[in-house]
DSSP file (Angstrom, degrees, kcal/mol; ACC not computed):
  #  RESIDUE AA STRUCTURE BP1 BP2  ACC     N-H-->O    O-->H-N    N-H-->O    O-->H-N    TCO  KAPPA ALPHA  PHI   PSI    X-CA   Y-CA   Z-CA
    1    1 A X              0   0    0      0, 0.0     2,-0.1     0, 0.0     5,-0.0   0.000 360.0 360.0 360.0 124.0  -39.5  -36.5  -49.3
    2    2 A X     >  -     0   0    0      1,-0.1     4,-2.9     0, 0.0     5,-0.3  -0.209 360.0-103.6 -78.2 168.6  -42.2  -35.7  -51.3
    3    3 A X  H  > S+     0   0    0      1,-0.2     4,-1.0     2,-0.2     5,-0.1   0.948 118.9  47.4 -54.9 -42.6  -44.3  -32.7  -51.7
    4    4 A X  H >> S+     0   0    0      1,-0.2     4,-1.7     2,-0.2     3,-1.1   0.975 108.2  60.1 -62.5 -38.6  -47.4  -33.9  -49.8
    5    5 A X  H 3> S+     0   0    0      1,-0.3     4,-1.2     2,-0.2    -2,-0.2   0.739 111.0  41.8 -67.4  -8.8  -45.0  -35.1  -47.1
    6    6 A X  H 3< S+     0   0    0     -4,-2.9    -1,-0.3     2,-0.2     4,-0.2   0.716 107.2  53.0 -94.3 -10.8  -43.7  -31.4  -46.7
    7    7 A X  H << S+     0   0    0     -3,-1.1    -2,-0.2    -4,-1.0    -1,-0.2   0.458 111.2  53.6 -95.6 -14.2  -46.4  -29.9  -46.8
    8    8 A X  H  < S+     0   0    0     -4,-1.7    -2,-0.2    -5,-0.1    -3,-0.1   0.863 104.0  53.6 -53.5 -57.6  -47.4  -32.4  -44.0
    9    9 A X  S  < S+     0   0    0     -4,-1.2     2,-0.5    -5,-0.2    -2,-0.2   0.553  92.0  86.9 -84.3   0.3  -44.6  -31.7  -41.9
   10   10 A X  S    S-     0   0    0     -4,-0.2     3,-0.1     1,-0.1    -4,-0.0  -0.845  86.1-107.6 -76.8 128.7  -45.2  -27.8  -41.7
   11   11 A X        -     0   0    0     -2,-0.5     2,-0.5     1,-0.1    -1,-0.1  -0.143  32.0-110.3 -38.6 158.1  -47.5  -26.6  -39.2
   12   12 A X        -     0   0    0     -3,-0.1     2,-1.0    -4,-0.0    -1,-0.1  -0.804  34.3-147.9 -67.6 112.1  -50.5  -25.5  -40.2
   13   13 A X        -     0   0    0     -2,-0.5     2,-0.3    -3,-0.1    -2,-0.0  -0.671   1.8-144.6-138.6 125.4  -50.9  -21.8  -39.9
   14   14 A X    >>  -     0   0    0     -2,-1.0     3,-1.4     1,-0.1     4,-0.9  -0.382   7.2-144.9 -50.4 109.6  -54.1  -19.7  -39.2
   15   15 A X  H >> S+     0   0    0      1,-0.4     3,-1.0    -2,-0.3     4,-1.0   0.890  94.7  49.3 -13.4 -85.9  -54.7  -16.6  -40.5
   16   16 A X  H 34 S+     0   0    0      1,-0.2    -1,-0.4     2,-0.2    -2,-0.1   0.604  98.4  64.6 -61.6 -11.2  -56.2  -15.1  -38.1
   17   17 A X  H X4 S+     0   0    0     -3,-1.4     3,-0.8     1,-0.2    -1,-0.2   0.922 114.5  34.7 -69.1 -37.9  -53.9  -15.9  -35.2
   18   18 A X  H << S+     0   0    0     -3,-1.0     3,-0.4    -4,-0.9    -1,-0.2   0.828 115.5  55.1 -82.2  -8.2  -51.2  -14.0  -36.6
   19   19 A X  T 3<  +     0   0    0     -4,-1.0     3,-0.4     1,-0.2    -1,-0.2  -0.159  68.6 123.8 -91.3  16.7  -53.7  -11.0  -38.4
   20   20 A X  S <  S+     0   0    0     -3,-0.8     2,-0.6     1,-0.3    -1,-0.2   0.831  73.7  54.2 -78.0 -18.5  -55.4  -10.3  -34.5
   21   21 A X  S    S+     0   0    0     -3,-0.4    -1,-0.3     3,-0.0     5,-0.0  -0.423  86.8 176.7 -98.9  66.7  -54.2   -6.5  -35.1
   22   22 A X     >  -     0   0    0     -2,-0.6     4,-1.0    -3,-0.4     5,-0.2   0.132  47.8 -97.9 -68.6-178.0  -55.6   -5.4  -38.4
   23   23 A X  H >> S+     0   0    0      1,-0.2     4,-1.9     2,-0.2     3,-1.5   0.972 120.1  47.7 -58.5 -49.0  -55.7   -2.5  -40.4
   24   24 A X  H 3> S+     0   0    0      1,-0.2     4,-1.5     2,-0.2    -1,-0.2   0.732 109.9  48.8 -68.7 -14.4  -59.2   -1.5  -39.0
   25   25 A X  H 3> S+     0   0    0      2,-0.1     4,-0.7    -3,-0.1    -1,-0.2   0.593 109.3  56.6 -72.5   0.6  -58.6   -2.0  -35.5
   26   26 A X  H <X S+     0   0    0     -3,-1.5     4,-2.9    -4,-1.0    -2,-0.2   0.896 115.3  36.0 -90.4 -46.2  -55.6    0.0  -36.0
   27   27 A X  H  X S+     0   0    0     -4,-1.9     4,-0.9    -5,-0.2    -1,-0.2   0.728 113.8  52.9 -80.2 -15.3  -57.6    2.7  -37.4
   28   28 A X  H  X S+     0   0    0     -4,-1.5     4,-2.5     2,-0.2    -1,-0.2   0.799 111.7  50.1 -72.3 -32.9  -60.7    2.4  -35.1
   29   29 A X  H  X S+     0   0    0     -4,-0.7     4,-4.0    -5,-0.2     5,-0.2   0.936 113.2  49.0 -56.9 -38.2  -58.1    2.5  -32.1
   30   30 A X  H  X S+     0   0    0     -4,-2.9     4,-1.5     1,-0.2    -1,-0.2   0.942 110.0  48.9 -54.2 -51.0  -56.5    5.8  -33.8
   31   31 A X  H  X S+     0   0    0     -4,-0.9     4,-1.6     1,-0.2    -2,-0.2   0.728 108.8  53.9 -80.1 -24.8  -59.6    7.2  -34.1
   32   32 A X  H  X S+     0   0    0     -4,-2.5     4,-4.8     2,-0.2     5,-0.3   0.965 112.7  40.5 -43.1 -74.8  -60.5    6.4  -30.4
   33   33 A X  H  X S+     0   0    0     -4,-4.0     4,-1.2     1,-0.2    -2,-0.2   0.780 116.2  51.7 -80.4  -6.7  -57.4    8.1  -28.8
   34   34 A X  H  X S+     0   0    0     -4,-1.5     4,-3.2    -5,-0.2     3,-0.3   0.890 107.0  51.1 -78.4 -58.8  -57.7   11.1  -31.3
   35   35 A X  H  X S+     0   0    0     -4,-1.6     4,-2.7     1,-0.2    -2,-0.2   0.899 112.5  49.4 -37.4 -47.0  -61.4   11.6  -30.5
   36   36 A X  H  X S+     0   0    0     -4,-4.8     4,-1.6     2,-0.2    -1,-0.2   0.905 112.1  51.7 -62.2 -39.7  -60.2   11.6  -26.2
   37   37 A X  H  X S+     0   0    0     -4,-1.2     4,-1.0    -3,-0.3    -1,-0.2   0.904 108.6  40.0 -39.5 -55.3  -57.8   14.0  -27.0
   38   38 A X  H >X S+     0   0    0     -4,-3.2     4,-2.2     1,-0.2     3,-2.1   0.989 119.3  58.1 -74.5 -46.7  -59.9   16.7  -29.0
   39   39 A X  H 3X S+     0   0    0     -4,-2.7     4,-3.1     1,-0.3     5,-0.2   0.853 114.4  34.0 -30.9 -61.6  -62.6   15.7  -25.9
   40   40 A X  H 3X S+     0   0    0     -4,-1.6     4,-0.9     1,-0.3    -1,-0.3   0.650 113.6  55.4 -84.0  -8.9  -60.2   16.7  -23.3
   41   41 A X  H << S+     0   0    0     -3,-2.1     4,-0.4    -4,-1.0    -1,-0.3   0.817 121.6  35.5 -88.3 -25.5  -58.7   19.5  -25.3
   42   42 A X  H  X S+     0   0    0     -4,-2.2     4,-1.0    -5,-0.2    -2,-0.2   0.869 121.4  43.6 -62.7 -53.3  -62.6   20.8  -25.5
   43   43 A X  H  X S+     0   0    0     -4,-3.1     4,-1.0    -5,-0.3    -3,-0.2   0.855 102.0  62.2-108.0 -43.1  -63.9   19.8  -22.2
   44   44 A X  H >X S+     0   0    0     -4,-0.9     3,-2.1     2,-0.2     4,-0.9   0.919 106.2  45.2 -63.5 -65.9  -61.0   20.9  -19.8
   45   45 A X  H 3>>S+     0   0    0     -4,-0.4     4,-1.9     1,-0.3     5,-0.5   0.951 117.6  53.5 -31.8 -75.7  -61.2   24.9  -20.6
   46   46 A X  H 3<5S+     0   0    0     -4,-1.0    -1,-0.3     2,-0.2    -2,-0.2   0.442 104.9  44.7 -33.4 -23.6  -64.8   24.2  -20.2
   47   47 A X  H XX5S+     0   0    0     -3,-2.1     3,-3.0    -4,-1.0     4,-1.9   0.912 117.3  50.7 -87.2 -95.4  -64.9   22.5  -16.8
   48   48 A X  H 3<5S+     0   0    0     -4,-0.9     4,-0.3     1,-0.3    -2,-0.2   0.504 106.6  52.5 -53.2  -5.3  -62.3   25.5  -15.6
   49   49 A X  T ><5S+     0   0    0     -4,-1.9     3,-0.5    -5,-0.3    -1,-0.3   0.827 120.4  33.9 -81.9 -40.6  -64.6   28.2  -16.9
   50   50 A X  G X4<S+     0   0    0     -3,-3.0     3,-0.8    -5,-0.5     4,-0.4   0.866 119.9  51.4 -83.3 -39.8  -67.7   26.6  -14.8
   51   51 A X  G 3X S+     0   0    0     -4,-1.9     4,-0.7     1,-0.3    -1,-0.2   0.370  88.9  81.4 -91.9  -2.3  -65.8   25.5  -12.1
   52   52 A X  G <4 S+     0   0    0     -3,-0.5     4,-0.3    -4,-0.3    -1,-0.3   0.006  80.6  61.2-129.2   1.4  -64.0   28.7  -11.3
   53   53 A X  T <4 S+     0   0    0     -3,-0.8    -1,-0.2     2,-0.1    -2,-0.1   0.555 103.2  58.0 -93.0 -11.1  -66.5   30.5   -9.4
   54   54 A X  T >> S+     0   0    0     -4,-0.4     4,-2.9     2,-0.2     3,-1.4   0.888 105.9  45.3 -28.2 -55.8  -66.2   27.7   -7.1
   55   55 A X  H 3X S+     0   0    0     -4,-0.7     4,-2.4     1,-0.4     5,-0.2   0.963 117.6  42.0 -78.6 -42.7  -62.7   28.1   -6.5
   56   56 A X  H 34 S+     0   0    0     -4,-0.3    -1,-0.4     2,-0.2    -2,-0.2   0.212 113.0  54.0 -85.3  11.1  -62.9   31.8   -6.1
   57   57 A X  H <> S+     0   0    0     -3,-1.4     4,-1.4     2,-0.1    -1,-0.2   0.518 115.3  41.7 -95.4 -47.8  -66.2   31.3   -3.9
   58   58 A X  H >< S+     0   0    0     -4,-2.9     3,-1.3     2,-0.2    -2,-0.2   0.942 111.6  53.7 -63.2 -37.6  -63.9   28.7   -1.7
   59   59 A X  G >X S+     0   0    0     -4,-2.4     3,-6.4     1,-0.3     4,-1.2   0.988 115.9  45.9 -75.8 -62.9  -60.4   31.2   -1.7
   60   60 A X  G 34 S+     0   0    0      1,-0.3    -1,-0.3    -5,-0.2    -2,-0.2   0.504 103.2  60.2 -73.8  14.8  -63.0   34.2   -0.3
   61   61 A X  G << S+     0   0    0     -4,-1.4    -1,-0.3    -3,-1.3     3,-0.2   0.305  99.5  52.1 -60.4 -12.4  -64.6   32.3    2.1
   62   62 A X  T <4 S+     0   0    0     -3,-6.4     2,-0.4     1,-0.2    -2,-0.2   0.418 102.8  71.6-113.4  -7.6  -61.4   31.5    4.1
   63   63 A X     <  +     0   0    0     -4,-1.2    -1,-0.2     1,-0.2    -4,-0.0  -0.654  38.8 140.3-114.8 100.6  -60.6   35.3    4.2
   64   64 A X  S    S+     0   0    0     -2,-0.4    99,-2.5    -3,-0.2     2,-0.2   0.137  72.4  32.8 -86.7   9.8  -62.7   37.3    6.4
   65   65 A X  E     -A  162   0A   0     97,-0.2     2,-0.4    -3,-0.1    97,-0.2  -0.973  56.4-161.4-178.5 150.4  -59.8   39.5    7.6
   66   66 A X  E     -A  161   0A   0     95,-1.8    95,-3.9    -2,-0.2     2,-0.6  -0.967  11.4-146.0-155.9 152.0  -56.5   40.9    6.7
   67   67 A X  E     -A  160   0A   0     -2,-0.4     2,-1.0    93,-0.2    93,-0.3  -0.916  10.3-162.7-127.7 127.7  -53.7   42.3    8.7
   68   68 A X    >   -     0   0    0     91,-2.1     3,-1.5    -2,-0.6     4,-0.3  -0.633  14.1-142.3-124.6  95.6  -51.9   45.0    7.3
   69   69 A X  T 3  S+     0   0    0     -2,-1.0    89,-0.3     1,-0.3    88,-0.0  -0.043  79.1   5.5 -36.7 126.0  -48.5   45.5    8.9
   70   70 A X  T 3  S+     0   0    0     87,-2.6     3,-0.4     1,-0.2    -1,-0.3   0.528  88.9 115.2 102.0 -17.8  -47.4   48.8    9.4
   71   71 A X    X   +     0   0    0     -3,-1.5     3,-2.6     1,-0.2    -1,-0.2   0.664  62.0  73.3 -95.5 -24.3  -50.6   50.8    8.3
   72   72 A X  T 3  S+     0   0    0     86,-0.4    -1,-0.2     1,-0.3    87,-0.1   0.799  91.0  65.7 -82.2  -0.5  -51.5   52.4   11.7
   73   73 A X  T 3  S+     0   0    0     -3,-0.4     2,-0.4    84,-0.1    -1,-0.3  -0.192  76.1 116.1-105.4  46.8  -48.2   54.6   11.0
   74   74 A X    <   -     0   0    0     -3,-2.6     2,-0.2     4,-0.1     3,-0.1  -0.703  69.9-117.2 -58.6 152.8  -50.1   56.0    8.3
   75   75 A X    >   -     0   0    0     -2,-0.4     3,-0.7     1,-0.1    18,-0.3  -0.639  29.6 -89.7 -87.9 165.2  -50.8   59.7    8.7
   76   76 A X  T 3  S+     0   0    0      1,-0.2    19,-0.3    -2,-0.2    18,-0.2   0.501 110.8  30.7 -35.9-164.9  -53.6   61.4    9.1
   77   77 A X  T 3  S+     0   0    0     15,-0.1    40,-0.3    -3,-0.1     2,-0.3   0.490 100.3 104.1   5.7  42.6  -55.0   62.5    5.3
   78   78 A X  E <   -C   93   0B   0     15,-0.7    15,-2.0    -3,-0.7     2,-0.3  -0.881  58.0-141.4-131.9 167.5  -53.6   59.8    3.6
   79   79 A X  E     -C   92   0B   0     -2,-0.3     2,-0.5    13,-0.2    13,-0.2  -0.998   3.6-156.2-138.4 158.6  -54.6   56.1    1.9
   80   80 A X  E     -C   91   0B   0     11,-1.3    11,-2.0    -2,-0.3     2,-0.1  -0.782  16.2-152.4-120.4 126.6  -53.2   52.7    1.7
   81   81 A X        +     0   0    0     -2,-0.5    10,-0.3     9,-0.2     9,-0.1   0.001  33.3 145.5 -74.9-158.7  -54.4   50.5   -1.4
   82   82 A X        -     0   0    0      7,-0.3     7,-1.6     8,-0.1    22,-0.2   0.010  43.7 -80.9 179.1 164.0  -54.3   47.1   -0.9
   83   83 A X  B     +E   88   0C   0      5,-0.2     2,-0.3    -2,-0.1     5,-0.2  -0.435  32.9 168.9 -70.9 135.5  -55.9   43.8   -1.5
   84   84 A X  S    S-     0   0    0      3,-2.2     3,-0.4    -2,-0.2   -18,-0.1  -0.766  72.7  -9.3-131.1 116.4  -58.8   42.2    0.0
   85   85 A X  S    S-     0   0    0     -2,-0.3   -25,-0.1     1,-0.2     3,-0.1   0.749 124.9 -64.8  74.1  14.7  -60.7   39.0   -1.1
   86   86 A X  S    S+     0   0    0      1,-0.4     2,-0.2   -27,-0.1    -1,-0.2   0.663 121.9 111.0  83.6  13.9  -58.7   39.3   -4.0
   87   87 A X  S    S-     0   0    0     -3,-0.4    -3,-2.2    -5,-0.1    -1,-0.4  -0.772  76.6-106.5-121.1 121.4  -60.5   42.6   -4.7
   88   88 A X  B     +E   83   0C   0     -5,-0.2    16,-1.5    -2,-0.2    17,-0.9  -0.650  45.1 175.5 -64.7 157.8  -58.7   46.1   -4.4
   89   89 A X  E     - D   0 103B   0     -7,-1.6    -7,-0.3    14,-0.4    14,-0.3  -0.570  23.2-129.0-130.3 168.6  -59.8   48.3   -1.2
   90   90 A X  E     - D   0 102B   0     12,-0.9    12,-3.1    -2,-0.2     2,-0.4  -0.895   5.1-158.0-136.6 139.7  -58.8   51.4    0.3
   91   91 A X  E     -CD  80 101B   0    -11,-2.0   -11,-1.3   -10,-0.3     2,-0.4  -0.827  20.1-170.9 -89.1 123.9  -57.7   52.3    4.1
   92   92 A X  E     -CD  79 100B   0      8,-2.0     8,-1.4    -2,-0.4     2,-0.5  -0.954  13.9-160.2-116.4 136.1  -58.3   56.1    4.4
   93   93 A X  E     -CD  78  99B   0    -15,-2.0   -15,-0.7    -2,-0.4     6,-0.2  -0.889  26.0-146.7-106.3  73.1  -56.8   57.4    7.6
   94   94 A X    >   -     0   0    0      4,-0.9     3,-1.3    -2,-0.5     4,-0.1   0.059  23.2-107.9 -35.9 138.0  -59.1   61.0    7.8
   95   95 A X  T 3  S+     0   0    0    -19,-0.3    -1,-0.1     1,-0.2   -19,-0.1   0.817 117.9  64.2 -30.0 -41.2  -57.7   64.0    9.2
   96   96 A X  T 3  S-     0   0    0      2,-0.1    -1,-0.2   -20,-0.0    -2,-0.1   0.542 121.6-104.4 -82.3  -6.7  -60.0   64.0   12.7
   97   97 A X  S <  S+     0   0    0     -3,-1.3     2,-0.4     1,-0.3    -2,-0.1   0.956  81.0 131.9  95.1  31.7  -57.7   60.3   13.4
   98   98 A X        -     0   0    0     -4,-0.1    -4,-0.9     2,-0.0    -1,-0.3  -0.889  51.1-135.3 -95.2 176.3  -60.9   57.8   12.4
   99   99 A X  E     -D   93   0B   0     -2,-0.4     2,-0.2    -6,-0.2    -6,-0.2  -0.846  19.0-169.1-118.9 148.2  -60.0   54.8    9.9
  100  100 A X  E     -D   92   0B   0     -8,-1.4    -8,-2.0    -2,-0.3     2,-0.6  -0.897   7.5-171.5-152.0  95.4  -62.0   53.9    7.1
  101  101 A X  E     +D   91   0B   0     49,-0.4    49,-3.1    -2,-0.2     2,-0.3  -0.927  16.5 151.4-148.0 118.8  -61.7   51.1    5.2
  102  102 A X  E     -D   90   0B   0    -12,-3.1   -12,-0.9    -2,-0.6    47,-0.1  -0.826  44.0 -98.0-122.4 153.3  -64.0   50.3    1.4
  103  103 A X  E     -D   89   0B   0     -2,-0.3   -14,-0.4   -14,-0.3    44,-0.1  -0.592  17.0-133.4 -82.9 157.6  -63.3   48.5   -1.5
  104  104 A X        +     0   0    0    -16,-1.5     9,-0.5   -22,-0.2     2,-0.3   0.712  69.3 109.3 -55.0 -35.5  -62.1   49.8   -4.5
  105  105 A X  B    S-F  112   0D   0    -17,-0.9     2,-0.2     7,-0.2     7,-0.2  -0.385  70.0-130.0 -73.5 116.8  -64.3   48.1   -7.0
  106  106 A X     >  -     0   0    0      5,-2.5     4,-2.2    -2,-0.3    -1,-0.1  -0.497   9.9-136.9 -63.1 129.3  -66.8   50.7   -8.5
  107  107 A X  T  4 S+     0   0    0     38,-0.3    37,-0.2    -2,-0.2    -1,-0.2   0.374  96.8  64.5 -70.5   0.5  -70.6   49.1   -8.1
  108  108 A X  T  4 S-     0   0    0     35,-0.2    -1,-0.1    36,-0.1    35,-0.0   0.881 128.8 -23.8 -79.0-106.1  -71.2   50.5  -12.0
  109  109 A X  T  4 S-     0   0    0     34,-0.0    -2,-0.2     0, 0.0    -4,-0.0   0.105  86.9 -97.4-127.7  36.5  -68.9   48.5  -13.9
  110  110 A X     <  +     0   0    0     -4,-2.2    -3,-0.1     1,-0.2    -4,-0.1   0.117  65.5 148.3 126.1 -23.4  -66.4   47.4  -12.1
  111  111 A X        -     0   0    0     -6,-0.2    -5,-2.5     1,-0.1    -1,-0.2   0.082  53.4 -97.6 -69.9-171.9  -63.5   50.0  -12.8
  112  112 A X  B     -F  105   0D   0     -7,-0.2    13,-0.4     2,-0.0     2,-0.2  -0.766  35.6-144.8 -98.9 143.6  -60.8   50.7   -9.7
  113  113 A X        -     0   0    0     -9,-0.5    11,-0.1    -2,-0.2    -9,-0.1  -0.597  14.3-175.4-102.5 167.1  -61.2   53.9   -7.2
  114  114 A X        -     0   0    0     -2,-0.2     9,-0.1     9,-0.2   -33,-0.1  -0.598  13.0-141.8-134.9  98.9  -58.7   55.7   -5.8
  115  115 A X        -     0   0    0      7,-0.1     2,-0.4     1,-0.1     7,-0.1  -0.309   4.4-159.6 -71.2 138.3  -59.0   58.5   -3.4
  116  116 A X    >   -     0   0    0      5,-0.3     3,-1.3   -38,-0.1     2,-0.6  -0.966  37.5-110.7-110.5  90.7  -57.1   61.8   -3.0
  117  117 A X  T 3  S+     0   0    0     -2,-0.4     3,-0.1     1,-0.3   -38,-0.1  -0.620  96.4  28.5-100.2 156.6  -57.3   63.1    0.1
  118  118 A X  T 3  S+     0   0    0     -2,-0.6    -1,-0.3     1,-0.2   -40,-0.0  -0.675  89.6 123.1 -95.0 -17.7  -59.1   66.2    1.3
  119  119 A X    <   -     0   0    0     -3,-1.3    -1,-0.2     1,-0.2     3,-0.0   0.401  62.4-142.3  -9.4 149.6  -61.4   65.3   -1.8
  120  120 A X  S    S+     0   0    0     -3,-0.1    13,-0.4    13,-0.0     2,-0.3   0.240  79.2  29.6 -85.0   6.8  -65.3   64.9   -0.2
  121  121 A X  S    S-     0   0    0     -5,-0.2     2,-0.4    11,-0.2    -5,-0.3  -0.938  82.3-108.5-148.8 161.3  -65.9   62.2   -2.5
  122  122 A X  E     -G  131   0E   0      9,-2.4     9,-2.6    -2,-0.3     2,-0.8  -0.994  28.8-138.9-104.3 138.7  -64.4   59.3   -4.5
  123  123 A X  E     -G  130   0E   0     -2,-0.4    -9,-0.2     7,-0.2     7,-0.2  -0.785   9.7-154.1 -76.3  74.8  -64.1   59.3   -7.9
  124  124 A X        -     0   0    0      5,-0.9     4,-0.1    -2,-0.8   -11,-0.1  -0.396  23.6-165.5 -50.7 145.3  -64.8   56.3  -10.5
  125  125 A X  S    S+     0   0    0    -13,-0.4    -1,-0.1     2,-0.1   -12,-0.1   0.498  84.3  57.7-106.8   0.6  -62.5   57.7  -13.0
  126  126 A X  S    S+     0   0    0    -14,-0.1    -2,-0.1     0, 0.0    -3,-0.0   0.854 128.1  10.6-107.4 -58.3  -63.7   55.5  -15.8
  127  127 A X  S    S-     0   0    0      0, 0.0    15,-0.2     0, 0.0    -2,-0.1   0.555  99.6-105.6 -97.7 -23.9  -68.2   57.2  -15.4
  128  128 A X        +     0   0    0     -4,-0.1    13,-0.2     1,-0.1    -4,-0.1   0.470  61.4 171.9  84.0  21.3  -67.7   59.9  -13.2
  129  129 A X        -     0   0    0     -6,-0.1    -5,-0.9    11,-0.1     2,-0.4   0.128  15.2-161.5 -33.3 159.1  -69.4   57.6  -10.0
  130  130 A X  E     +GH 123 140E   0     10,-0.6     9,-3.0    -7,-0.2    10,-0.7  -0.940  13.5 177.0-152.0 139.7  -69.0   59.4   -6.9
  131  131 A X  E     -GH 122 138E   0     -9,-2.6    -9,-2.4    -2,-0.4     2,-0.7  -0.991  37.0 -97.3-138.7 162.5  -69.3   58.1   -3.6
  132  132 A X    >   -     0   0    0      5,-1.6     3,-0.7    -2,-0.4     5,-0.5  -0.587  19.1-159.2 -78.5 117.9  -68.8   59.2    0.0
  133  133 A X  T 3  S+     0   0    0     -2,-0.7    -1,-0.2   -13,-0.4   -12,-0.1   0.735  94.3  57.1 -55.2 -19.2  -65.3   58.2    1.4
  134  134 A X  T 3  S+     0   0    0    -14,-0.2    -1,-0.2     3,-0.1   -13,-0.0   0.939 132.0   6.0 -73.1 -50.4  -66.9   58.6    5.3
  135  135 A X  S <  S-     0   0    0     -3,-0.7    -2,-0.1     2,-0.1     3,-0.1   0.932  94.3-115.6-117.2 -82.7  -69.9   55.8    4.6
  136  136 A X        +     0   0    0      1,-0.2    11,-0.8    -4,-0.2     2,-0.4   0.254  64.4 160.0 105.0  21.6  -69.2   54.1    0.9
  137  137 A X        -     0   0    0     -5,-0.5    -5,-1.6     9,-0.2     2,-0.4  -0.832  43.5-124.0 -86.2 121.1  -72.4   55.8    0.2
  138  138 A X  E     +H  131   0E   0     -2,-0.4    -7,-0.2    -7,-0.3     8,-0.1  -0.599  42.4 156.2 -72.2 127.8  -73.2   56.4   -3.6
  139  139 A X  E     +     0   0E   0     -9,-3.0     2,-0.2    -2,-0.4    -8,-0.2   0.606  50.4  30.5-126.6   4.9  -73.9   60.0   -4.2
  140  140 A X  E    S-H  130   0E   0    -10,-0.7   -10,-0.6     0, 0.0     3,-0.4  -0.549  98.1  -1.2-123.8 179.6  -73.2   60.9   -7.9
  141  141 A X  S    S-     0   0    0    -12,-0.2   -12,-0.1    -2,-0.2   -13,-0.1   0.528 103.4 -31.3  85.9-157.5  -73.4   59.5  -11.1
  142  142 A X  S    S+     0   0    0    -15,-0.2     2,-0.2     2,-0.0    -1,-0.2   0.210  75.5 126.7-157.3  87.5  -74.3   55.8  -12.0
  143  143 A X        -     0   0    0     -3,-0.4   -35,-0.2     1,-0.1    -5,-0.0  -0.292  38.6-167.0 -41.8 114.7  -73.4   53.5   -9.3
  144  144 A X  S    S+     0   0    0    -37,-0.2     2,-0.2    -2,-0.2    -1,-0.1   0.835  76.7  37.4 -87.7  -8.7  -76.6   51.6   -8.4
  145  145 A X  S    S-     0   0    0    -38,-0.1   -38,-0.3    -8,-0.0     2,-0.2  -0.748  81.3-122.3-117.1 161.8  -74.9   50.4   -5.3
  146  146 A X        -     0   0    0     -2,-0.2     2,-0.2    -9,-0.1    -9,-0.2  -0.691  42.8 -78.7-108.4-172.8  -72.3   51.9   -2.5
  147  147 A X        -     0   0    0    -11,-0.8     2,-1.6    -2,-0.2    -1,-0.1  -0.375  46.4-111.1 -74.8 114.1  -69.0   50.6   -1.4
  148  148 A X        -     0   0    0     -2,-0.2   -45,-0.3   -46,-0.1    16,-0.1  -0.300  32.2-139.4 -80.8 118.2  -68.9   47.9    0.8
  149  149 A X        -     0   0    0     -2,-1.6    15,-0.5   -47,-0.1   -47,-0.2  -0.158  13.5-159.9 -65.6 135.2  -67.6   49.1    4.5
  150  150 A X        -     0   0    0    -49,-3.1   -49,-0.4    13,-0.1    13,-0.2  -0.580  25.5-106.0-101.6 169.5  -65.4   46.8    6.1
  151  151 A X  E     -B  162   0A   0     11,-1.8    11,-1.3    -2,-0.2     2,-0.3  -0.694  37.7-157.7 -95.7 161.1  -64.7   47.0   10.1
  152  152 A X  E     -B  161   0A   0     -2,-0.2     2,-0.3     9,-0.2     9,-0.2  -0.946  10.5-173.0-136.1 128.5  -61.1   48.5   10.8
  153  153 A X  E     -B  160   0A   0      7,-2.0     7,-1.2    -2,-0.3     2,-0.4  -0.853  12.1-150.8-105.7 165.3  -59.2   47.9   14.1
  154  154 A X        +     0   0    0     -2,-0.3     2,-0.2     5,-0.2     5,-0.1  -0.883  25.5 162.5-135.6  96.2  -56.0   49.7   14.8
  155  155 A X    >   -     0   0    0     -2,-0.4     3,-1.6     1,-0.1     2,-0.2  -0.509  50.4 -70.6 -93.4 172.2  -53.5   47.7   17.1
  156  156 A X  T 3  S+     0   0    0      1,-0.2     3,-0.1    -2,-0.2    -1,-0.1  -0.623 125.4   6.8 -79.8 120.8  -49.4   48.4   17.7
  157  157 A X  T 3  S+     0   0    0      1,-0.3   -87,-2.6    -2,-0.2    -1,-0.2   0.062 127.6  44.2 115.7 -30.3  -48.1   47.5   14.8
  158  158 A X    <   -     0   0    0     -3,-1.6   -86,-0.4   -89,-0.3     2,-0.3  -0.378  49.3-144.6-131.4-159.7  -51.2   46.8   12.5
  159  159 A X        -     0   0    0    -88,-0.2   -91,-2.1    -2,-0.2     2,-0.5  -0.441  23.7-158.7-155.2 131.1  -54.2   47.7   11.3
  160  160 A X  E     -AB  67 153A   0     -7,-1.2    -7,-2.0    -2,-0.3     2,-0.4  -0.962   6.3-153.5 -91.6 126.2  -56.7   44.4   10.6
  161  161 A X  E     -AB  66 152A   0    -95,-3.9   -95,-1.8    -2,-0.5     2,-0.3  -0.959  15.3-162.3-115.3 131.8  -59.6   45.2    8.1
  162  162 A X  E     -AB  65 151A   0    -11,-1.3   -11,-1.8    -2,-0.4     2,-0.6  -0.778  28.6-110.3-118.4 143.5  -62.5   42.6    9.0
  163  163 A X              0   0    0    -99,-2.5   -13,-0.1    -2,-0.3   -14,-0.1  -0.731 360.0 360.0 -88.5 144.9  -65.2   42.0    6.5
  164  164 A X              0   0    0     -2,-0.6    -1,-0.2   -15,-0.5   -14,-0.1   0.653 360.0 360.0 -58.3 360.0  -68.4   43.8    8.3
């Protein structure tokens, strides 16, 4: 067999068929799924930062009410902390037997009350705010708003704080 006749009797073979992944698709493809990455590594925080008073719009729509086991055997001159709307509150149960129930969150900037009672007031401890524990009324300092009053019923067994 001669040379032409071997070089006959090999296929013929095309460059490009076996070359269809070259080095620059390799590296445009690279450059593809690194770019989606840093996208999504960018864009997701971003999306939950925007989206996240949504969520917390949706959660404190679905609780208008909270049952708090157990609370109508506070005593008199005492208060129960507790959560509402994902917010602290306070239950004060006065001496003269009514119920009383405000959030915690000071209308200033934000810090947490807590009440002591016989006090006449609550106390931002963070500005010196002062509000009245009977009404949520601001009457010191500078709150620009008062407390917002919630409704309180007192059944056996419970107490339920309703948002007004």
């Amino acid at each position: 067999m001669t040379v032409d006749e071997q070089q006959e009797a090999v296929p013929e073979i095309k460059k490009n068929e076996h070359e269809s992944f070259t080095r620059r698709g390799f590296v445009t493809a690279a450059a593809v799924v690194v770019g989606g990455a840093y996208a999504a590594a960018i864009g997701y925080p971003i999306y939950k930062y925007l989206h996240a008073p949504v969520d917390q719009a949706i959660a404190e729509a679905k609780n208008n009410s909270i049952e708090l086991k157990d609370a109508d055997k506070l005593p008199m001159g005492s208060t129960l902390t507790f959560m509402f709307k994902q917010h602290p509150a306070l239950l004060i149960h006065f001496d003269d037997g009514t119920w009383v129930a405000l959030t915690a969150v000071c209308t200033h900037l934000g810090c947490t009350l807590s009440y002591q009672s016989p006090s006449p007031l609550i106390i931002c401890p963070c500005h010196g705010g002062q509000y009245d524990p009977h009404t949520g009324k601001n009457v010191g300092g500078p709150p620009p708003l008062p407390l917002t009053k919630y409704d309180v019923q007192v059944l056996a067994g419970k107490v339920v704080v309703t948002q007004a």
